[in-house]
C-alpha positions in Angstrom: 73.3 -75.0 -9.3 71.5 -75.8 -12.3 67.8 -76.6 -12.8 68.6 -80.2 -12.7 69.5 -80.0 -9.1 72.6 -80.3 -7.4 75.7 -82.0 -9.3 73.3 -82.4 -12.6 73.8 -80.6 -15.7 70.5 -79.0 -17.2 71.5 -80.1 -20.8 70.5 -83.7 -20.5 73.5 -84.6 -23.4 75.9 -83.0 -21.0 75.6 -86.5 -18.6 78.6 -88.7 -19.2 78.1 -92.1 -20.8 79.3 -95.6 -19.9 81.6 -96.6 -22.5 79.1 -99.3 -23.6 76.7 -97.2 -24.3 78.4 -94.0 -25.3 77.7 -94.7 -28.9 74.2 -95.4 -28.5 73.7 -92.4 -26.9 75.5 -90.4 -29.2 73.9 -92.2 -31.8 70.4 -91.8 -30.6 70.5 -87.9 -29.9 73.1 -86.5 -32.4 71.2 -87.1 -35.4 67.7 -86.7 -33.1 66.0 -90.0 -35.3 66.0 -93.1 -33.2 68.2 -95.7 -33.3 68.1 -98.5 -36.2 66.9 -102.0 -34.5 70.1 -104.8 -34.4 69.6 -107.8 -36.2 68.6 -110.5 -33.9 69.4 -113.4 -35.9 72.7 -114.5 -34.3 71.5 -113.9 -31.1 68.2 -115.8 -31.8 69.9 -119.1 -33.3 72.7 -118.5 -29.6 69.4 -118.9 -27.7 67.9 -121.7 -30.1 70.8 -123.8 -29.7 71.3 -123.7 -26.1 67.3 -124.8 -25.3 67.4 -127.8 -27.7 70.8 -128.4 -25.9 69.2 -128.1 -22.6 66.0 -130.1 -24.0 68.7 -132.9 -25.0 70.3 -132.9 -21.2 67.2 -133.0 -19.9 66.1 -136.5 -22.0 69.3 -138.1 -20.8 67.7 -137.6 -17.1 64.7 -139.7 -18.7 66.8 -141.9 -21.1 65.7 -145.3 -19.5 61.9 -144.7 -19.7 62.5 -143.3 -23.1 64.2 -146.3 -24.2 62.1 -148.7 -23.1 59.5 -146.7 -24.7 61.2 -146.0 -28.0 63.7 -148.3 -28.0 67.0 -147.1 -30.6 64.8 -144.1 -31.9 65.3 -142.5 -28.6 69.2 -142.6 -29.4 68.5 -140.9 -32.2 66.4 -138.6 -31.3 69.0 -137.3 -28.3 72.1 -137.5 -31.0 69.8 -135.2 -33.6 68.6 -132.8 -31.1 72.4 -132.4 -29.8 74.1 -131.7 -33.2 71.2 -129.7 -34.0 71.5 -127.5 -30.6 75.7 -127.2 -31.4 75.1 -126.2 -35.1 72.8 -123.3 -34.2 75.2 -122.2 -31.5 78.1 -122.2 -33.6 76.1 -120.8 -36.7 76.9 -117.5 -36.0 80.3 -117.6 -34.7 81.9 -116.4 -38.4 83.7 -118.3 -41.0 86.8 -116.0 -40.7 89.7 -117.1 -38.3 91.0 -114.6 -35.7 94.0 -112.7 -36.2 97.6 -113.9 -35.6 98.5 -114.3 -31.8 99.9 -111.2 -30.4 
């Protein structure tokens, strides 16, 4: 029995990895410097895109009010916000095409 306890390895690097994170791990403790941070900026327009999308779903529940309130510009202010909220989720989905069906 090791000093870990029972079914533990003392060497803390001996502990198997999920696959997902196998890399990080390896990453993170065979060079002993910390990991570099990932560039959020994909991610950040994903999440930016799906709130102004949500923002624009939510309107249409108040569409009547806004209309009579705003009158064409709230038209245009729902058909901005939406093809703003689908640009930033596609802006990050790569200009190159997948490759050929297998």
């Amino acid at each position: 029995m090791g000093a870990a306890g029972p079914g533990f390895p003392a060497d803390p690097s001996l502990i198997p990895c999920l696959p997902c994170c196998y890399n990080q791990h390896r990453d993170s403790t065979s060079t002993g410097t910390p990991m570099q941070p990932q560039d959020d900026g994909p991610r950040t327009s994903f999440i930016l895109g799906n709130v102004i999308l949500a923002a624009a779903a939510v309107m249409l529940l108040f569409f009547g009010t806004l209309w009579e309130q705003l009158g064409i510009w709230a038209l245009f202010i729902w058909m901005v916000m939406a093809v703003l909220g689908v640009y930033f989720i596609s802006r990050d989905s790569g200009s190159q095409p997948p490759g050929p069906p297998n």
